[in-house]
N, CA, C and O atoms as a GROMACS GRO file, in nm:
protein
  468
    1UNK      N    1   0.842  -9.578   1.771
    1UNK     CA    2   0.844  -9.722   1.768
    1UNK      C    3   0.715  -9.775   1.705
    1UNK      O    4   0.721  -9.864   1.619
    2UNK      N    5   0.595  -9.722   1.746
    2UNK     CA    6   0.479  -9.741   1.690
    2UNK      C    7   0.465  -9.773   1.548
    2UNK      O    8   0.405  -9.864   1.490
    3UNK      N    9   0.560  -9.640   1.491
    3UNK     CA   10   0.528  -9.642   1.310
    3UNK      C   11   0.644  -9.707   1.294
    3UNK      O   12   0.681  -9.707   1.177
    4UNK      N   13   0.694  -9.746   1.348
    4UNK     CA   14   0.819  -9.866   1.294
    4UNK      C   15   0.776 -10.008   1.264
    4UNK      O   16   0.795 -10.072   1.160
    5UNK      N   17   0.710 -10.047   1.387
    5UNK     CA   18   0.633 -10.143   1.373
    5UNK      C   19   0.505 -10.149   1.321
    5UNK      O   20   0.448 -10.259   1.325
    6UNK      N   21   0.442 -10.043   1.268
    6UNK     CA   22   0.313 -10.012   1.171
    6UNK      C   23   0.232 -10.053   1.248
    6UNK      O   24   0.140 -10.108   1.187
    7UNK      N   25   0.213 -10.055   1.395
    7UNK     CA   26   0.132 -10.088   1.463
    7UNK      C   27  -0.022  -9.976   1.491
    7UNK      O   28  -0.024  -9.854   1.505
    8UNK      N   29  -0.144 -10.076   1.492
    8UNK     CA   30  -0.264  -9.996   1.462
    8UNK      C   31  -0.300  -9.894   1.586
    8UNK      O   32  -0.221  -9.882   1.679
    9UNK      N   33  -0.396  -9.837   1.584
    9UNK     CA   34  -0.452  -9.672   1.668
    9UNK      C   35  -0.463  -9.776   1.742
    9UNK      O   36  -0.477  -9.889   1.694
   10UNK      N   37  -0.455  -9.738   1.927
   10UNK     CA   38  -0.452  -9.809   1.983
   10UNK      C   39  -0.362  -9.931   2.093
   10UNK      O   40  -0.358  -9.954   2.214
   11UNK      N   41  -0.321  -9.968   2.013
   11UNK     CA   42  -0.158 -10.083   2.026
   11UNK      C   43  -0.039  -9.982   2.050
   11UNK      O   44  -0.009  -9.878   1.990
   12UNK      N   45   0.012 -10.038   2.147
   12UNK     CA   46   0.170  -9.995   2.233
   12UNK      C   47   0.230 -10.034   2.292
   12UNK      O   48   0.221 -10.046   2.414
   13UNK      N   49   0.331 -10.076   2.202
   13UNK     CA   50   0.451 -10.170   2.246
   13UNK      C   51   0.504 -10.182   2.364
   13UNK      O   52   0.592 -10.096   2.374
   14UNK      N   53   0.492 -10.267   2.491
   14UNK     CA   54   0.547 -10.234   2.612
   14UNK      C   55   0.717 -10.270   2.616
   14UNK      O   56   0.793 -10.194   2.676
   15UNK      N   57   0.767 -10.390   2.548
   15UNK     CA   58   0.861 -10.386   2.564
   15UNK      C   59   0.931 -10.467   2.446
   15UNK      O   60   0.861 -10.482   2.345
   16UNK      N   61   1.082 -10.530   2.445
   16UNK     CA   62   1.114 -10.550   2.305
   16UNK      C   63   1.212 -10.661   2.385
   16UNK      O   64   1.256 -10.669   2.500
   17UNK      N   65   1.225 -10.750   2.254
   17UNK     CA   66   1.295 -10.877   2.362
   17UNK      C   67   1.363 -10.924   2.202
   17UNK      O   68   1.313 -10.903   2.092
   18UNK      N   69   1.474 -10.983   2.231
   18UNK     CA   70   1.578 -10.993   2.130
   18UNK      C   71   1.653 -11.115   2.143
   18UNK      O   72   1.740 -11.108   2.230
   19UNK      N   73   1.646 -11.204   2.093
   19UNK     CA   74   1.712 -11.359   2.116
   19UNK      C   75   1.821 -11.353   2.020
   19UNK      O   76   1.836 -11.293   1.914
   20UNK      N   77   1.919 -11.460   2.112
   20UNK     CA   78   2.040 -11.497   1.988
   20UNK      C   79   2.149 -11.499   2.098
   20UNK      O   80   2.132 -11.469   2.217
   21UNK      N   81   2.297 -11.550   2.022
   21UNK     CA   82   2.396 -11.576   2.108
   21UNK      C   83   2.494 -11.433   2.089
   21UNK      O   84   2.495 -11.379   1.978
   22UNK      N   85   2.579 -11.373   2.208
   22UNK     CA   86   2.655 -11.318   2.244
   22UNK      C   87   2.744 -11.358   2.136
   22UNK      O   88   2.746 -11.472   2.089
   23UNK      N   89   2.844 -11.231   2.084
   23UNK     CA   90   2.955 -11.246   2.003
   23UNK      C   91   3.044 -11.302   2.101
   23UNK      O   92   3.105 -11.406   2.076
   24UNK      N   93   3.061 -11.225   2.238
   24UNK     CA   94   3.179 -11.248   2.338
   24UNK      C   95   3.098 -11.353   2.461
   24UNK      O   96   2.996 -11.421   2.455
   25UNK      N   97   3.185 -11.331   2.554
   25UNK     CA   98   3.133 -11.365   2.630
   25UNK      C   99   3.179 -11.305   2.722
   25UNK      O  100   3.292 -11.334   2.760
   26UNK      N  101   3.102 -11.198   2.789
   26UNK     CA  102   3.132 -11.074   2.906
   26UNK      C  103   3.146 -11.151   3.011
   26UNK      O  104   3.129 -11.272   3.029
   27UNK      N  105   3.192 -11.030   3.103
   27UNK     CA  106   3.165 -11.102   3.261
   27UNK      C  107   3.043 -11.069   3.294
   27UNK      O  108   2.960 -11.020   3.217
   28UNK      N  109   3.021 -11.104   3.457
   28UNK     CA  110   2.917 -11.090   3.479
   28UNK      C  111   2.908 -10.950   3.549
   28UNK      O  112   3.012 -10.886   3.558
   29UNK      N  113   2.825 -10.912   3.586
   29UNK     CA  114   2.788 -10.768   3.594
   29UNK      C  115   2.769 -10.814   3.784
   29UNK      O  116   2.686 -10.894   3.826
   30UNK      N  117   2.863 -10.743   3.862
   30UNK     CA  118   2.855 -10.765   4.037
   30UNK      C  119   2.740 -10.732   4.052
   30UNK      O  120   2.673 -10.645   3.996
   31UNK      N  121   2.700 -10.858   4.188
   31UNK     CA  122   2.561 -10.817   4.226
   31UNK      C  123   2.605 -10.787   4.382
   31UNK      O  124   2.698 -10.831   4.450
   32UNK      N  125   2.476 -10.671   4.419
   32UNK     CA  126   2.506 -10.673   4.547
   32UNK      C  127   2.471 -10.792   4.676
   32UNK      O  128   2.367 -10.855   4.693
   33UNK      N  129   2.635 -10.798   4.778
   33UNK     CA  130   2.600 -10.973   4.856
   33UNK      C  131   2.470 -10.950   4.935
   33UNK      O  132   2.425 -10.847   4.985
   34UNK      N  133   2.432 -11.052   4.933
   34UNK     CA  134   2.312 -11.126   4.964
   34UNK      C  135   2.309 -11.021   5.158
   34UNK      O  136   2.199 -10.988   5.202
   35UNK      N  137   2.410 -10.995   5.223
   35UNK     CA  138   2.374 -10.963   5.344
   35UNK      C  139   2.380 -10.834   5.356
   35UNK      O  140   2.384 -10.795   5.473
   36UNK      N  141   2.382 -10.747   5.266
   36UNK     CA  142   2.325 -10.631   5.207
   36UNK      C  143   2.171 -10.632   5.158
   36UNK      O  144   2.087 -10.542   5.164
   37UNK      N  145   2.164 -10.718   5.125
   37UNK     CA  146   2.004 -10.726   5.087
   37UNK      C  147   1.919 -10.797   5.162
   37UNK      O  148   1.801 -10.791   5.128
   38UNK      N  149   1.940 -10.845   5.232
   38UNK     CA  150   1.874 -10.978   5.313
   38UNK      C  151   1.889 -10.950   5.425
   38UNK      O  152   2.003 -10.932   5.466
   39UNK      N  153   1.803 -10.938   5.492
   39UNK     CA  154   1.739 -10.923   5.623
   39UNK      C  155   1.675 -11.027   5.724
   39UNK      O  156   1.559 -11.064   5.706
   40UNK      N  157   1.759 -11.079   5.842
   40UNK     CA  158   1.644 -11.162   5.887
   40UNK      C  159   1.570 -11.143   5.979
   40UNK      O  160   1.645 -11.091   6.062
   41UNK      N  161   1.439 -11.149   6.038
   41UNK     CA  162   1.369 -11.137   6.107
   41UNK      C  163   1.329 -10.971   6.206
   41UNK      O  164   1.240 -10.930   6.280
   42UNK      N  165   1.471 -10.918   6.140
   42UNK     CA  166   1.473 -10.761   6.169
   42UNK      C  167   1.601 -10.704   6.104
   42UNK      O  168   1.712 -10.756   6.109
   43UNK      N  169   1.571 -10.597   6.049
   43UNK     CA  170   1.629 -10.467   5.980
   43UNK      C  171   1.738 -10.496   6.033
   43UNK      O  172   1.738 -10.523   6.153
   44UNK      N  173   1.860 -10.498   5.957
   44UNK     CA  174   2.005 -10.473   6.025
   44UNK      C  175   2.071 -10.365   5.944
   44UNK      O  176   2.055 -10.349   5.823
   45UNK      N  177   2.158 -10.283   6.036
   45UNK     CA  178   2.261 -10.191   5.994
   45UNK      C  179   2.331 -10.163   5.851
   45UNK      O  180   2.427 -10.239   5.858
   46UNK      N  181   2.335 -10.129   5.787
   46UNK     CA  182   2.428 -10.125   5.623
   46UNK      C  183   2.566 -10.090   5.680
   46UNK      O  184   2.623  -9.998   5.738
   47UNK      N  185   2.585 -10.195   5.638
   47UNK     CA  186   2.760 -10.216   5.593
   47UNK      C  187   2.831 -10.115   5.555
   47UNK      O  188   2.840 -10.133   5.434
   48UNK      N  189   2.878 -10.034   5.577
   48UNK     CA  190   2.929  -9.933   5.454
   48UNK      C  191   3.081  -9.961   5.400
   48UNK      O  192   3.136  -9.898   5.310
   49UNK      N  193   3.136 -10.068   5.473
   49UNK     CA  194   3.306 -10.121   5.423
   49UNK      C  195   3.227 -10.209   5.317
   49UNK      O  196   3.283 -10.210   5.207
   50UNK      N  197   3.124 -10.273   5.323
   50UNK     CA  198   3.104 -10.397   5.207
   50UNK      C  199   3.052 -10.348   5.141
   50UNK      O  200   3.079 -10.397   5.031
   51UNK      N  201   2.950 -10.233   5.127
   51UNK     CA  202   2.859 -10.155   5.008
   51UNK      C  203   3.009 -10.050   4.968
   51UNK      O  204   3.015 -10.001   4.856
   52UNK      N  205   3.106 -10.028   5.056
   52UNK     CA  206   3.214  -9.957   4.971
   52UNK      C  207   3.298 -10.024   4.886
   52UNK      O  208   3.349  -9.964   4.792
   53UNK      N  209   3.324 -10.162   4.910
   53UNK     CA  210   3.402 -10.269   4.828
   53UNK      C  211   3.327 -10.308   4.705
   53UNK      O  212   3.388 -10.332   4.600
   54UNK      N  213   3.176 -10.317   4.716
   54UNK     CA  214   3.099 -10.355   4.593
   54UNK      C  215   3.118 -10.262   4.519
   54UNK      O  216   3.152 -10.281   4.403
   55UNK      N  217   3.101 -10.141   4.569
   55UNK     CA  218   3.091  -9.995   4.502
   55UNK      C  219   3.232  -9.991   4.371
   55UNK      O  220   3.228  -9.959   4.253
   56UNK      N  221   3.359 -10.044   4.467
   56UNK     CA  222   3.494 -10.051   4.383
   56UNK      C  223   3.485 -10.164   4.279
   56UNK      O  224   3.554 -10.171   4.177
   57UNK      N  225   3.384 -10.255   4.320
   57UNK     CA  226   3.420 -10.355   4.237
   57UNK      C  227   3.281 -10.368   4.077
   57UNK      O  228   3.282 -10.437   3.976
   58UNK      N  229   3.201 -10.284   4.120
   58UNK     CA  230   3.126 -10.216   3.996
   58UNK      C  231   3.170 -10.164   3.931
   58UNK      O  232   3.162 -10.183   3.810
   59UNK      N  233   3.265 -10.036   4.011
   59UNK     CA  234   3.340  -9.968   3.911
   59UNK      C  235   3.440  -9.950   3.810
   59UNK      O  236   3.472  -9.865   3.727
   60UNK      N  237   3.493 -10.122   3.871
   60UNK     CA  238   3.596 -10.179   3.751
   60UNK      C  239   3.540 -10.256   3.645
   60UNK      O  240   3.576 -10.248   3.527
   61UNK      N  241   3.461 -10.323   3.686
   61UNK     CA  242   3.350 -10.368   3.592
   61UNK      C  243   3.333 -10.258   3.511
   61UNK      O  244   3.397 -10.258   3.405
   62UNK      N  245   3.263 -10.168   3.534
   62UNK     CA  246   3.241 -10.042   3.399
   62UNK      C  247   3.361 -10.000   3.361
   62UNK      O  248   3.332  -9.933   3.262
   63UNK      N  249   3.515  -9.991   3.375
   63UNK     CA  250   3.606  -9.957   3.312
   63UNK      C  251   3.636 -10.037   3.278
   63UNK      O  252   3.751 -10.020   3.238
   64UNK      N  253   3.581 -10.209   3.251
   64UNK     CA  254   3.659 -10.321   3.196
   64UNK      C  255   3.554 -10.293   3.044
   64UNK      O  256   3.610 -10.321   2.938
   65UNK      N  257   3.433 -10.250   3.037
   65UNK     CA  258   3.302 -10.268   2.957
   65UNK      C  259   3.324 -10.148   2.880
   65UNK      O  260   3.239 -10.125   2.794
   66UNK      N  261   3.480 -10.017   2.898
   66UNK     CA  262   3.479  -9.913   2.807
   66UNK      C  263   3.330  -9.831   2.867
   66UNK      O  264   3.260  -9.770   2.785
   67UNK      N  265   3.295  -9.834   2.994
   67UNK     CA  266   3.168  -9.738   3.006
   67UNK      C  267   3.235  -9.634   3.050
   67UNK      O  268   3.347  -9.656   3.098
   68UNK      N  269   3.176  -9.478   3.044
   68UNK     CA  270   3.211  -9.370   3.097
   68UNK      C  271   3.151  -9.321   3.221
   68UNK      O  272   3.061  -9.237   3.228
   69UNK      N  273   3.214  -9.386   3.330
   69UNK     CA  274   3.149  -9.390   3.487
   69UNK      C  275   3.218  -9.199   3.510
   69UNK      O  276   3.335  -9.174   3.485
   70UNK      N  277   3.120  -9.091   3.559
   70UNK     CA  278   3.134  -9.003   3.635
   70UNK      C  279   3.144  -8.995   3.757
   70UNK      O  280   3.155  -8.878   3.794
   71UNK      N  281   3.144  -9.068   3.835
   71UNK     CA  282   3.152  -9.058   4.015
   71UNK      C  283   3.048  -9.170   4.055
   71UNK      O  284   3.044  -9.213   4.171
   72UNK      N  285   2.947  -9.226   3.934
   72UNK     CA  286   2.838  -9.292   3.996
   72UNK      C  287   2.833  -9.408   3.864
   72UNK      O  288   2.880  -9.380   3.754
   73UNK      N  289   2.764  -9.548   3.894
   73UNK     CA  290   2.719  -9.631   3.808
   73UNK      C  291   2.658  -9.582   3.684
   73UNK      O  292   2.554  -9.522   3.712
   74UNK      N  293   2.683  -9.584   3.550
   74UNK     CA  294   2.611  -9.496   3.441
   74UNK      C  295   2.526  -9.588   3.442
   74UNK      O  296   2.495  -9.587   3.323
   75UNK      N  297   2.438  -9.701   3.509
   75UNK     CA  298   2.301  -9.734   3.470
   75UNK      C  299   2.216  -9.674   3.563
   75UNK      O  300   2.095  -9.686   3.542
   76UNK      N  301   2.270  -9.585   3.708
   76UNK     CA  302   2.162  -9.519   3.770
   76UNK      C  303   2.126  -9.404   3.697
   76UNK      O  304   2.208  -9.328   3.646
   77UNK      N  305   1.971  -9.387   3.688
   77UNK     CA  306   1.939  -9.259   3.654
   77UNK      C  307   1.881  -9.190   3.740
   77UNK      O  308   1.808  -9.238   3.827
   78UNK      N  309   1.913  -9.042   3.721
   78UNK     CA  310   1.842  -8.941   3.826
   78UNK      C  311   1.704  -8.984   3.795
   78UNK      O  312   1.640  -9.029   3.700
   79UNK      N  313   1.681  -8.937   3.969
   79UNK     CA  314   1.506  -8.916   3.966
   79UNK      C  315   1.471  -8.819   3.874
   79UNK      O  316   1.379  -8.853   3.800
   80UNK      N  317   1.522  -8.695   3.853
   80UNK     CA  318   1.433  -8.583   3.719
   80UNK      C  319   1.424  -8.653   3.625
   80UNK      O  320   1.315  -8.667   3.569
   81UNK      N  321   1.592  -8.747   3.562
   81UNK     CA  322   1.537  -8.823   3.430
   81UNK      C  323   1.401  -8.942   3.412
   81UNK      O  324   1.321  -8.988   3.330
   82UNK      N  325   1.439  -8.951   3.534
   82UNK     CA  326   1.305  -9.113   3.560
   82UNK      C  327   1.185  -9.014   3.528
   82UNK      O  328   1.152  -9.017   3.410
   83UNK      N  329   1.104  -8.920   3.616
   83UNK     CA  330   1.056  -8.865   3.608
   83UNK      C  331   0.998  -8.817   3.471
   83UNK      O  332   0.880  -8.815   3.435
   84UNK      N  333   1.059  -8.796   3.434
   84UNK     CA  334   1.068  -8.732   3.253
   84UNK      C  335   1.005  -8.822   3.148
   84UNK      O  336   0.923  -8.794   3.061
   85UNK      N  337   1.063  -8.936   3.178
   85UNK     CA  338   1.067  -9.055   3.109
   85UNK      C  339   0.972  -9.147   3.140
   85UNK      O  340   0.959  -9.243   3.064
   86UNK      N  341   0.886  -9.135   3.263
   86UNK     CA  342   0.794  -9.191   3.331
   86UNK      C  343   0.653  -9.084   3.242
   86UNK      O  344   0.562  -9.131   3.174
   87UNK      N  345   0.672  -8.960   3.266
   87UNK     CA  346   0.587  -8.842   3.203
   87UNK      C  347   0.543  -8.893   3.028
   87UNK      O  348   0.433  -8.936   2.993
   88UNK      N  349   0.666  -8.873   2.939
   88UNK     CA  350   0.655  -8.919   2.863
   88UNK      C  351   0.597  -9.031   2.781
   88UNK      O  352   0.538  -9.030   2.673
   89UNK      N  353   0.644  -9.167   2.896
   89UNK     CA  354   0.576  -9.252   2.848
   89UNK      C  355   0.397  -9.234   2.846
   89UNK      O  356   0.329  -9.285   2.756
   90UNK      N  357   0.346  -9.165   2.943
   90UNK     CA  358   0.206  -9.165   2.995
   90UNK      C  359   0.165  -9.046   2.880
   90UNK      O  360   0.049  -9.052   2.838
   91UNK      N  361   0.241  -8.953   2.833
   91UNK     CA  362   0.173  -8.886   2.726
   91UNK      C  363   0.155  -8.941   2.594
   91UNK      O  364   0.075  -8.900   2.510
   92UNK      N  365   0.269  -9.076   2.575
   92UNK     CA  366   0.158  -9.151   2.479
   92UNK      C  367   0.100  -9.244   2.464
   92UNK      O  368   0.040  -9.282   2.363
   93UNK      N  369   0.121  -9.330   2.641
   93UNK     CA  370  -0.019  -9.399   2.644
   93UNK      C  371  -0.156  -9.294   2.584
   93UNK      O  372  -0.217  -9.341   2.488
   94UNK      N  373  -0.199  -9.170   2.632
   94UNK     CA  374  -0.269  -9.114   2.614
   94UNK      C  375  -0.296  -9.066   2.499
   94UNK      O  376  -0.408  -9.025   2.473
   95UNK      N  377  -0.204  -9.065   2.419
   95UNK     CA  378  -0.203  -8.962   2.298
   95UNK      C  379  -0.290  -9.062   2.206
   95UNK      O  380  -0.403  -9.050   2.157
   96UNK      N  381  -0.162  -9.202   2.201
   96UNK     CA  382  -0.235  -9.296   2.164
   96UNK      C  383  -0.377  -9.406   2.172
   96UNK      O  384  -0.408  -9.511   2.117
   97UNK      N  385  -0.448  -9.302   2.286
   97UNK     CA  386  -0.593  -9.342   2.353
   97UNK      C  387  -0.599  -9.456   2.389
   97UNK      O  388  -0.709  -9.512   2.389
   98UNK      N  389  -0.478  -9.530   2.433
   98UNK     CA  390  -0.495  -9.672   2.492
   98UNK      C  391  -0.563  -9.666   2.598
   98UNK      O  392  -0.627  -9.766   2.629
   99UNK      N  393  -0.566  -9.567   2.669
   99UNK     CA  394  -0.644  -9.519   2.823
   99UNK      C  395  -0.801  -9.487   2.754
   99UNK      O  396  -0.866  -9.406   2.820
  100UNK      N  397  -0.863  -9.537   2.643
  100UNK     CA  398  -0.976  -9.470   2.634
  100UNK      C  399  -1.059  -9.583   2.691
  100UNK      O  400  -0.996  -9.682   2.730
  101UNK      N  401  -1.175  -9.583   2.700
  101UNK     CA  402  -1.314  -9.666   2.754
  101UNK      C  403  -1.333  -9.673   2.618
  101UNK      O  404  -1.284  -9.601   2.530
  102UNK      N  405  -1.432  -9.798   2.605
  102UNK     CA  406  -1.488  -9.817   2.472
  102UNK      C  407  -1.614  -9.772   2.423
  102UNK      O  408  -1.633  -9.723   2.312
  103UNK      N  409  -1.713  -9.795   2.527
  103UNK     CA  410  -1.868  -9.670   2.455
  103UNK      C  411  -1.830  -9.573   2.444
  103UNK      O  412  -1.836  -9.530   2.329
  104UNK      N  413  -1.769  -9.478   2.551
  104UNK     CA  414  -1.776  -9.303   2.508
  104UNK      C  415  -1.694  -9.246   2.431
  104UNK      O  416  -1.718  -9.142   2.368
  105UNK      N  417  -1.534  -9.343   2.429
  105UNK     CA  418  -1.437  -9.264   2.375
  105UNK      C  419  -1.382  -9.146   2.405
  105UNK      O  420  -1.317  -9.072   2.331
  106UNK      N  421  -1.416  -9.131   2.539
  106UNK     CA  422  -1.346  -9.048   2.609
  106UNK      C  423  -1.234  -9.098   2.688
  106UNK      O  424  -1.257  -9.188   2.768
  107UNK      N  425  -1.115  -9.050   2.678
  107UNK     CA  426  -0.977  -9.063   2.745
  107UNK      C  427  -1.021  -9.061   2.894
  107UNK      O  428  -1.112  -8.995   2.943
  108UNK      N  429  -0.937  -9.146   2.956
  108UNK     CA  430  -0.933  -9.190   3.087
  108UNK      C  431  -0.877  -9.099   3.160
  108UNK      O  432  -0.931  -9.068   3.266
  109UNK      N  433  -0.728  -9.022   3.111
  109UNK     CA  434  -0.673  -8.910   3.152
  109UNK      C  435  -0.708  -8.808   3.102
  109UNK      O  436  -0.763  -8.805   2.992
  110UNK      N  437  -0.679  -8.697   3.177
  110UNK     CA  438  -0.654  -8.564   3.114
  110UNK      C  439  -0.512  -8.515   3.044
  110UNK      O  440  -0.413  -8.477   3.107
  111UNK      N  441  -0.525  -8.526   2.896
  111UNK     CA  442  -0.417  -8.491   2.833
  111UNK      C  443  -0.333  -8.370   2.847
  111UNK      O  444  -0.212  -8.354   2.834
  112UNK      N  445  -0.440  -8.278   2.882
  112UNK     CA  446  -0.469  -8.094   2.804
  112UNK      C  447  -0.272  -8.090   2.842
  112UNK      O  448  -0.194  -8.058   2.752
  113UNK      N  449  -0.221  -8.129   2.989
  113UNK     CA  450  -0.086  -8.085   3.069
  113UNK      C  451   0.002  -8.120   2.932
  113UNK      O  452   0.042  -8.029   2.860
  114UNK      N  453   0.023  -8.231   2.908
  114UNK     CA  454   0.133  -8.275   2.763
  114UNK      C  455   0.139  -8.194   2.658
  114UNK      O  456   0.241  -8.190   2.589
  115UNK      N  457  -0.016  -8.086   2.619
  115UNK     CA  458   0.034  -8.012   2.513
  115UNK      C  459   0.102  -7.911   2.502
  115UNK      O  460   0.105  -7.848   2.396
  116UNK      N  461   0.173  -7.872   2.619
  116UNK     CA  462   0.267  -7.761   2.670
  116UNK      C  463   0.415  -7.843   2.632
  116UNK      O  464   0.509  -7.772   2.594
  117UNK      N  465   0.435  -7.988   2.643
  117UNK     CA  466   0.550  -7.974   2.651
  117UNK      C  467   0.603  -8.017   2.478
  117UNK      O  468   0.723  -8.014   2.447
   0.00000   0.00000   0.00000
């Protein structure tokens, strides 16, 4: 992304934001109800008939959107992938010395682990 955007030693894009109008107009994507998430004044029990009904009603949502659901939401990702992808990103904060200090120019992290992978 860096050399896409010809961006200088240093600079790293955190994120990318894209304006303009929808060709369609989708539905909306189910959120989970509010008494699943919301708690008052003490922790209550999970639902599991209403987190099982949301569960059905996500999952038609992704077969209305043409997504390829395996048993689970395809926007959860495993922890190994997070993981990975969390790793990654930090090997080029580093690579790219955004982690450096400015008198010494010495990296903030220790790289040496990233050149294995």
């Amino acid at each position: 992304m860096t050399e896409l955007l010809k961006l200088p030693q240093h600079v790293l894009p955190l994120f990318g934001l894209c304006l303009g109008w929808p060709a369609d107009n989708p539905d909306l994507k189910p959120r989970l109800p509010a008494s699943i998430l919301v708690h008052e004044n003490s922790y209550q029990p999970l639902d599991k008939d209403e987190l099982a009904q949301y569960d059905e009603q996500l999952a038609e949502y992704y077969l209305t959107r043409a997504a390829i659901i395996a048993g689970i939401p395809g926007a959860i990702i495993s922890a190994e992938q997070s993981l990975k992808k969390a790793a990654h990103l930090f090997w080029i904060i580093c690579t790219n010395r955004v982690g450096q200090r400015a008198k010494t120019a010495t990296p903030m992290y220790d790289t040496r682990a990233f050149d294995q992978v």
